[in-house]
N, C-alpha and C positions, 0 to 999 in steps of 0.2 A: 324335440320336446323343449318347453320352456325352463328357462331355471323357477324356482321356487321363490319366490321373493323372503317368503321368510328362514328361509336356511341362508338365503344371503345376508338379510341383513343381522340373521344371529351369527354369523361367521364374521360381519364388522364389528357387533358390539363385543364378539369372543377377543378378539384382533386388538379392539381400542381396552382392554380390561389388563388383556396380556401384558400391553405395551405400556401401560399404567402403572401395572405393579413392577416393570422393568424397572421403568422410571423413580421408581419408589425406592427398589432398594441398593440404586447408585447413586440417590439425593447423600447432599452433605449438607450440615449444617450451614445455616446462613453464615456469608464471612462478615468477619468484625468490625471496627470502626472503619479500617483499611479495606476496603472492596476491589484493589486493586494488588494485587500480588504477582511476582514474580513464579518461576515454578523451574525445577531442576531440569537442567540438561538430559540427564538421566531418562526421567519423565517420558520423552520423545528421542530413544535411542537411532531410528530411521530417518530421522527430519534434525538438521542440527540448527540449533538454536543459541545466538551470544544472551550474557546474563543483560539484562533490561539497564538503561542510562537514558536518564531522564534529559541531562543536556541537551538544548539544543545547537544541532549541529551548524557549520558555516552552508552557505546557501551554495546551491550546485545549479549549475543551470539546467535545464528542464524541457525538452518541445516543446514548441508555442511561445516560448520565451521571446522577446523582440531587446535585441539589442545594439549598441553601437560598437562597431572595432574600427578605430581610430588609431590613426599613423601621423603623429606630429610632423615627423618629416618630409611624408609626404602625402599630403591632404588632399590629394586626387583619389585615391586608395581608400581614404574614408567611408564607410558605410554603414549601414540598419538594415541588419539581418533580423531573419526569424528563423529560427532553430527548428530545425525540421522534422516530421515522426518520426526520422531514423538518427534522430540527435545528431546532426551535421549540419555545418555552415558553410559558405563558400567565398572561400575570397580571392579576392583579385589577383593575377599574377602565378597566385599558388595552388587554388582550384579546390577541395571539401577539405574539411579539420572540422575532427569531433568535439563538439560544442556541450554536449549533453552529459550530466553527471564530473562535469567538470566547474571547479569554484573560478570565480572574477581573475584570480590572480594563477592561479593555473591556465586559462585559457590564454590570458596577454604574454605567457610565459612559451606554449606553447604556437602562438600568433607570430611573436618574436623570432625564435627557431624557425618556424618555415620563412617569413623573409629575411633570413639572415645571408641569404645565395643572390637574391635580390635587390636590397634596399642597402647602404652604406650604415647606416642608422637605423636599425629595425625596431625603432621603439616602436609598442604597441599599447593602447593604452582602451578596455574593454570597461565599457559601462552598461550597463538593466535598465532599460527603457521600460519595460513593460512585461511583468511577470504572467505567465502564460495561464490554464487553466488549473486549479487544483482541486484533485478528482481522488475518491475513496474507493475501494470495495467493499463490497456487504456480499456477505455470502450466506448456508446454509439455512436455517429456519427461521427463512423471512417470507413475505409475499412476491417480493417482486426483486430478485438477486439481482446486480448487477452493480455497473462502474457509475458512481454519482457526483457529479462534480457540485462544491461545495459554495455554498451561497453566505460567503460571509467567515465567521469564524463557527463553528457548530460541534457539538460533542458527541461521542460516540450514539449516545442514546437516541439523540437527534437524527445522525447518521442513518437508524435502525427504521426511526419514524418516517424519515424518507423515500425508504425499501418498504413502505407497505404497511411494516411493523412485525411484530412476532406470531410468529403461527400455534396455533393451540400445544404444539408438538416442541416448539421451542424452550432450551434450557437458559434464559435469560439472567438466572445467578452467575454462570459461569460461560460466559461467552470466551470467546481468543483476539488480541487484540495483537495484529502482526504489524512490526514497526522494522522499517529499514536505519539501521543505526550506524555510529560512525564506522566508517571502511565499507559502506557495502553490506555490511553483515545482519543477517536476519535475525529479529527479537521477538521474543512472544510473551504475554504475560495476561492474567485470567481477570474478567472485568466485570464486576454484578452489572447487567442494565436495565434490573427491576427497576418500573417509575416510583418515584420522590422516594423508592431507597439504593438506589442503587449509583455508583461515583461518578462526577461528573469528570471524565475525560474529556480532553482538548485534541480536536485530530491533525493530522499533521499529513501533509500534500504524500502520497501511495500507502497511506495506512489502508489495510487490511481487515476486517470485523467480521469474524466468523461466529454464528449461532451455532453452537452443534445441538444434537436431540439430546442426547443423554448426561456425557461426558466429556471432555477436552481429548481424547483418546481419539476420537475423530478426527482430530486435529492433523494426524498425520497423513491420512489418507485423504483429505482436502487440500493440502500442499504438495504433496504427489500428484493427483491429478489436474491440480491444475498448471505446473510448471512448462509444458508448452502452451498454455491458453493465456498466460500474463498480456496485457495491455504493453504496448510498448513504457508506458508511465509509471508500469508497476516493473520493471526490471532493473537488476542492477549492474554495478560495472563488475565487469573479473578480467585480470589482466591488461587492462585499460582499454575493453570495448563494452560497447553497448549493447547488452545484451541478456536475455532473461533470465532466469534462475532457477 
């Protein structure tokens, strides 16, 4: 027997009224000049989260990254690497050193040390020929989720318009804006990206851009499940490997 078309489609407008009025009465008031707020620890007691710092941080190298490690002493040694998806470079003599999540002067630091068994003189001296890809995610109630690499300098909203846009379903007052902050540590903080009201953020190379449907509360079962699914670009260091979160 066939289904009924109209019991169906009164079971989707039952469905979309239900989830209407859900919507309704976990709305908060639009947020105030500040569209951009931090939000308590507390808030998300399963998922932990550092308080929000705007600073930007000293630059870490990245896959993809193309660079020189140079050996004044001994300039046969000399070379232009590319930093590889598993954030490792390979040098001569001494064979992989992880490259990745490490700053200019921490790498020459750690270059030095391993030719130190080797070279009489282990200066090492590490320059950024060419900054690799820089790639966002969008996630939740967008059209088309996924990892987007960023054309230019572009802001969260932009980010969202790139995924498709917002789906009927989506709560775009209060999107989640996940930021890897200084040491590695995970930041979250809540983002209006209603268009011409809502803040214009600046994103920054593994931000994060989660829509939820209703509430930020989703927020934690969106970082649970995705913590084996991270991009290698979206991982951070702990204990000084490379490696996801």
């Amino acid at each position: 027997m066939g289904i009924d078309r109209r019991l169906l489609l009164l079971g989707l407008v039952g469905a979309g009224v239900s989830g209407c009025a859900a919507g309704g009465s976990l709305a908060q008031a639009p947020l105030g000049g500040d569209r951009v707020r931090s939000l308590p620890a507390e808030a998300f007691p399963n998922v932990a989260f550092a308080a929000w710092d705007d600073r930007e941080p000293e630059y870490l190298l990245y896959p993809g990254d193309e660079i020189e490690v140079a050996t004044p002493t001994a300039n046969d040694l000399t070379r232009t690497h590319r930093v590889g998806p598993d954030g490792r470079i390979s040098l001569p003599l001494v064979g992989q050193l992880m490259a990745a999540d490490r700053s200019i002067s921490e790498l020459e630091a750690d270059a030095s040390a391993a030719y130190a068994s080797q070279l009489r003189r282990p200066i090492v001296e590490v320059t950024l020929r060419q900054a690799g890809p820089i790639r966002v995610w969008v996630d939740g109630e967008v059209r088309t989720p996924g990892v987007y690499e960023m054309q230019g300098d572009i802001d969260a909203y932009q980010a969202v318009i790139q995924a498709g846009g917002f789906l009927p379903t989506a709560r775009s007052t209060e999107a989640a804006l996940i930021r890897r902050g200084p040491g590695g540590v995970r930041m979250m903080r809540a983002v209006d990206l209603r268009p011409r009201r809502g803040e214009v953020v600046a994103l920054r190379r593994g931000d994060i851009i989660f829509v939820p449907r209703t509430t930020l509360g989703e927020v934690a079962n969106f970082v649970t499940q995705i913590r084996n699914a991270l991009p290698i670009g979206f991982s951070y260091a702990i204990n000084g490997q490379y490696q996801q979160f």
